[in-house]
C-alpha positions in Angstrom: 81.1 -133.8 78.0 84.0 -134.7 75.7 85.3 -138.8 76.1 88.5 -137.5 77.1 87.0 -135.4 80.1 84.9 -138.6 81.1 87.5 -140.6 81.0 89.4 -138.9 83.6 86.7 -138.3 85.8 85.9 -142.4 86.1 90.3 -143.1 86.2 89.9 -140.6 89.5 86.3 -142.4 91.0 87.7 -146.1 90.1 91.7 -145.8 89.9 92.9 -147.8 87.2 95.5 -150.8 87.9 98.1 -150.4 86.2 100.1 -153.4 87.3 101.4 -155.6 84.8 99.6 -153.7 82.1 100.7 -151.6 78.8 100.5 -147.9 79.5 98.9 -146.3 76.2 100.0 -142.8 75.8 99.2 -139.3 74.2 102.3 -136.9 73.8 102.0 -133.9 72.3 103.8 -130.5 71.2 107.6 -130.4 70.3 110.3 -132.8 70.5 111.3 -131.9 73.6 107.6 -131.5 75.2 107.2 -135.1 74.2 110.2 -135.8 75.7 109.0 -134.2 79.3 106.1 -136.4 78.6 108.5 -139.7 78.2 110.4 -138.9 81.6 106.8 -138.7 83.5 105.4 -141.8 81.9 108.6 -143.7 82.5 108.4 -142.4 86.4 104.6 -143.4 86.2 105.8 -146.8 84.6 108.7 -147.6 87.6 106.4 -146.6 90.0 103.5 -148.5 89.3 105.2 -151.2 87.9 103.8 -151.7 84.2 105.0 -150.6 80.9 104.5 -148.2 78.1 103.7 -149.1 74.5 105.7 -147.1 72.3 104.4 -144.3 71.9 103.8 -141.9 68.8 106.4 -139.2 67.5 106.5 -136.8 64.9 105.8 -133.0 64.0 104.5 -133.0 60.2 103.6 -136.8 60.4 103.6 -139.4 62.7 106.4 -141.8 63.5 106.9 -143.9 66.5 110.0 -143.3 68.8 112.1 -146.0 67.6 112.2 -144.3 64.5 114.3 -141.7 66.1 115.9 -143.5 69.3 117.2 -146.9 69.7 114.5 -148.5 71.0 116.7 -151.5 72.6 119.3 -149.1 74.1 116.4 -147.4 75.9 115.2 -150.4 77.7 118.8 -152.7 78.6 119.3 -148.7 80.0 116.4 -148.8 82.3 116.1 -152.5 82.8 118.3 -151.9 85.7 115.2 -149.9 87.4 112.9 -152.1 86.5 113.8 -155.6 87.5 114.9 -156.3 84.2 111.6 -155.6 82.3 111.9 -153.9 78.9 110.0 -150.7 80.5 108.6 -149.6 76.7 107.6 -152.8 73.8 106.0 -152.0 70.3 102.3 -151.9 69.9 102.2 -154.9 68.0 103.8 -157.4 70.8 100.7 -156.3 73.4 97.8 -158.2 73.7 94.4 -155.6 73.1 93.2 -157.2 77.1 96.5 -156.2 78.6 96.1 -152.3 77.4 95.4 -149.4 79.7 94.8 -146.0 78.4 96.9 -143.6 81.0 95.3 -141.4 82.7 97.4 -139.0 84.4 98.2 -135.8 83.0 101.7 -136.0 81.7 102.5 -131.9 81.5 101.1 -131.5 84.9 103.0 -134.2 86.3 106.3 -133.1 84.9 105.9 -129.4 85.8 104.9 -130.5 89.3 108.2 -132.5 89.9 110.2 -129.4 87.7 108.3 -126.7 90.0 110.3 -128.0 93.1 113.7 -128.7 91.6 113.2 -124.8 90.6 112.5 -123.6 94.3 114.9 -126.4 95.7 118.0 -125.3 93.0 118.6 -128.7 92.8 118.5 -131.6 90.3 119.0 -135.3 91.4 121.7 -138.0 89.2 119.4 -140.4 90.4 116.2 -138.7 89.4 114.1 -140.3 86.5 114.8 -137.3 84.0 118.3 -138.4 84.7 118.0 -141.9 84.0 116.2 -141.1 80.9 118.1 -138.9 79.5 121.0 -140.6 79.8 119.1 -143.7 78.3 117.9 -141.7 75.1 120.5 -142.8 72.0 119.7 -142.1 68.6 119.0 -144.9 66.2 123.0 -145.6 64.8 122.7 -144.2 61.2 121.4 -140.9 62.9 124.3 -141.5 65.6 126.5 -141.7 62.2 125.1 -137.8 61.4 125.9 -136.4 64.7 129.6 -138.1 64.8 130.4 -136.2 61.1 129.2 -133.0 62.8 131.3 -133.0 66.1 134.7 -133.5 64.7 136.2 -130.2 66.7 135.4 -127.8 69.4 132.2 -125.9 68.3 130.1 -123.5 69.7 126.2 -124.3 68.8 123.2 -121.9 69.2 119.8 -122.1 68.7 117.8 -119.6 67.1 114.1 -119.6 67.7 112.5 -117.3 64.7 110.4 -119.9 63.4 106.9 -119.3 62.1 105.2 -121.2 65.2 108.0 -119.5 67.8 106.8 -115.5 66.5 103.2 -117.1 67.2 103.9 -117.8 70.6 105.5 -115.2 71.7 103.0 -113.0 70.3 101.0 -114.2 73.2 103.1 -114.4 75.9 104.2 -111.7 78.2 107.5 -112.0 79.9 109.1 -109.2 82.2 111.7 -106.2 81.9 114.9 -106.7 79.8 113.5 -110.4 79.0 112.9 -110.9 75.3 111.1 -113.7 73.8 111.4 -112.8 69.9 115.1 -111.8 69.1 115.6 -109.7 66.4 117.9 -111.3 63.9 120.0 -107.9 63.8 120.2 -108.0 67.5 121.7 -111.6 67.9 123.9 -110.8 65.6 125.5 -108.3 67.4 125.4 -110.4 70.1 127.0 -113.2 68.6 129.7 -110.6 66.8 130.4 -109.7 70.7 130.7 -113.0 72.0 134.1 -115.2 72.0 133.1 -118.2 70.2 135.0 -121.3 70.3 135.5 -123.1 66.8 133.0 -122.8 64.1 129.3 -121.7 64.7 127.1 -124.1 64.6 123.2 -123.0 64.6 119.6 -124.9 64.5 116.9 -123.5 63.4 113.5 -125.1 62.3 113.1 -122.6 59.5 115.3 -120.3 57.3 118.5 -122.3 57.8 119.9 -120.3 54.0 119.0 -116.8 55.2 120.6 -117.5 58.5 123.4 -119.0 57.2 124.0 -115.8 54.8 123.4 -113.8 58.0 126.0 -115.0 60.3 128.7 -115.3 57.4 128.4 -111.7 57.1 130.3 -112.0 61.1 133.0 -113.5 59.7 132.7 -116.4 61.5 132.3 -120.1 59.9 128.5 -121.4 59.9 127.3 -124.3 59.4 123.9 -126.5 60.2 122.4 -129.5 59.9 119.0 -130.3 58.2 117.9 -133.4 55.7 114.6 -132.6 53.9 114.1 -136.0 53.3 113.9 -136.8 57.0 110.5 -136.4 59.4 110.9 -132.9 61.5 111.7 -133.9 64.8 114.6 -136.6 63.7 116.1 -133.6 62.3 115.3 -131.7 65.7 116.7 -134.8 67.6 120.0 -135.2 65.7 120.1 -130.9 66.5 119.5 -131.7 70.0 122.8 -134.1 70.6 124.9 -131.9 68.3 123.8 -129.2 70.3 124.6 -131.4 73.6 128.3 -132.3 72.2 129.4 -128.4 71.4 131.7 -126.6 73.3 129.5 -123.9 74.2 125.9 -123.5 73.6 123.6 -120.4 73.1 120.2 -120.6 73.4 117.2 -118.9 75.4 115.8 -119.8 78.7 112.1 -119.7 77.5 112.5 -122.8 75.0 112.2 -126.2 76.9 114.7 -127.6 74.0 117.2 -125.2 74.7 116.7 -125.8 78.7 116.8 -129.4 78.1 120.1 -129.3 76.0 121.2 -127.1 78.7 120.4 -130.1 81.2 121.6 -132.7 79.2 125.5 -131.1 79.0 125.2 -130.1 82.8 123.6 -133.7 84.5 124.6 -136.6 81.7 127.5 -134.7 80.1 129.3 -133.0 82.6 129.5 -129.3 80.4 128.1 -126.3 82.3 129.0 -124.3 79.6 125.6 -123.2 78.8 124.4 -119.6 77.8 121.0 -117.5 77.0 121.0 -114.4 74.5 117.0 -113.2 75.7 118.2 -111.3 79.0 119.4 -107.5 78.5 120.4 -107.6 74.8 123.9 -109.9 75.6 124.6 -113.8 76.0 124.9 -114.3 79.3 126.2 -117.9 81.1 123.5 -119.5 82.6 123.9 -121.0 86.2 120.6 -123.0 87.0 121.3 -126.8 84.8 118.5 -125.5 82.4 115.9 -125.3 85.1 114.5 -122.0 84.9 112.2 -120.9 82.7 112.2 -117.2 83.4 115.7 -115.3 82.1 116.7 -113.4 85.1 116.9 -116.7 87.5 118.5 -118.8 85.0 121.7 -116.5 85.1 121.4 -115.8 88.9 119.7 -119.0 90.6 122.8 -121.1 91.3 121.7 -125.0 90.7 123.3 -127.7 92.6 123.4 -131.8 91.3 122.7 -134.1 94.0 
C-alpha cells in the first residue's frame, strides 16, 4: 500500500487534531484547481481552527503563493474570520512539532460543497469561496500589469487550444451540441458574430502569435498578455483578473478558470456579463454565476446570490 493510502486510512481510525496546528498541504492541477483547493483548506482552517503553511504553486516549476498573491492582503482579509489569526504563515515561521499533514481530500471537499450550490442555484456572499476570493490580490508589481491592461472597456475571452486542453478533451465525452475542442475557424465566426465591446482581449496558454494573427484577420483590435520571463501560472493569474475587470467575457463552461472568472465578476465584482462559445456553435450569455459545469445548464439554470 502506497504512504499516501496509509496515511489516510490511520487520519480516518485516529482523527487528527488539528487545533492550533499548521495545516501542510498538497495542491495540484491548474491555477484555478489549486485555487478550489485554497477555498477548501481555508474552510477546513476556520472550521477547525488552525492554519495553513503556505502552500506550493507553480505549473513548469514550483513557487510558493506569495510569489503570486499578496500574502499579507490574504490574511488582514480573513483575519476578520478567524479571530484575528493570520489563517496562512510561511513555512519557515512553523515549528517541525506544530505541523500536521492534512488529510482531507481537497477536490472532494470542494465538489461536495459546489455539487449543492449547483442543485440549489444558489451561491452565498458569505460563503468561504466568497471570502477568498475576494481576499486573493496579486502581489503589487503584478497589480501594476493588470492596471496597464484595463485602461478601457474591453471584451476578454479565453481560448482553450492548448496542448494539454486537446489532451483532455480527447478523453472526455460531453453531450449534444456541447463542444469541448473549438475549432479555431469556428470561434472565429463566432466572435465575427458577436458585438464586442472595445478591443479584444484573449488568453491563451499557448499560440498567443498565431492567435493574434487569427483574430486580426476580424478586423477587430487584439491584444494579450504574456511575460516569458515569468513562472506559468503568474502569467495565468494576472490573465485571470484581466479577465475579471473586462467588460464582457467569453469563455467555455467546461474550464474551471473560465467558471471561476465567471464567478469572480458575478459574486466579488458585481458583472454578470459572462458568456460561453461550446454550446450550439454561438456565444451565448451564461446565467448560472459560473456554477455549472455542463453547457446547456449554464445558459438555462438561473443562479441566485444569497
Amino acid at each position: 500500500m502506497g504512504q499516501d493510502f496509509v496515511h489516510k486510512l490511520l487520519g480516518k481510525i485516529f482523527p487528527v487534531d488539528y487545533s492550533g496546528k499548521f495545516l501542510q498541504l498538497d495542491f495540484r492541477g491548474g491555477l484555478c484547481n489549486k485555487l478550489h483547493f485554497l477555498i477548501s483548506a481555508c474552510d477546513i482552517a476556520m472550521d477547525k481552527n488552525c492554519s495553513l503553511i503556505e502552500p506550493e504553486f507553480g505549473w513548469k516549476e514550483k513557487i510558493l503563493f506569495s510569489d503570486i498573491f499578496d500574502l499579507d492582503h490574504f490574511n488582514a482579509s480573513m483575519a476578520a474570520y478567524t479571530n484575528g489569526r493570520s489563517i496562512m504563515l510561511p513555512l519557515s515561521q512553523i515549528n517541525s512539532e506544530d505541523r500536521v499533514r492534512n488529510n482531507m481530500n481537497l477536490w472532494k471537499y470542494s465538489e461536495k460543497e459546489l455539487s449543492k450550490e449547483r442543485i440549489d442555484c444558489q451561491v452565498s456572499s458569505c460563503s468561504t469561496k466568497a471570502r477568498v476570493l475576494k481576499a486573493l490580490r496579486l502581489r503589487p508589481e503584478y497589480e501594476q500589469l493588470v492596471a496597464a491592461h484595463v485602461q478601457a472597456p474591453f471584451t476578454a475571452l479565453q481560448v482553450r487550444t492548448e496542448s494539454d486542453w486537446v489532451a483532455y478533451a480527447k478523453k472526455k465525452t460531453v453531450g449534444n451540441n456541447e463542444t469541448l475542442l473549438i475549432n479555431l475557424e469556428d470561434l472565429l465566426k463566432m466572435v465575427a458574430e458577436f458585438d464586442l465591446v472595445g478591443d479584444l482581449f484573449f488568453t491563451s496558454g499557448e499560440n498567443h502569435q498565431q492567435l493574434l494573427v487569427a483574430f486580426q484577420s476580424l478586423g477587430v483590435n487584439p491584444y494579450y498578455f504574456y511575460q516569458p520571463n515569468l513562472e506559468y501560472e503568474i502569467n495565468a493569474a494576472i490573465n485571470f483578473e484581466i479577465c475579471c475587470r473586462a467588460h464582457y467575457f467569453i469563455g467555455l463552461s467546461r474550464s474551471s478558470y473560465s467558471n471561476l472568472v465567471a464567478l469572480k465578476r458575478a459574486l466579488i465584482l458585481g458583472n454578470d456579463q459572462s458568456f460561453i462559445y461550446n454550446l450550439n456553435d454561438k456565444i451565448i450569455r451564461r446565467i448560472d454565476k459560473g456554477l455549472q459545469a455542463i453547457a446547456h445548464d449554464s445558459v438555462t439554470k438561473e443562479t441566485t446570490i444569497v
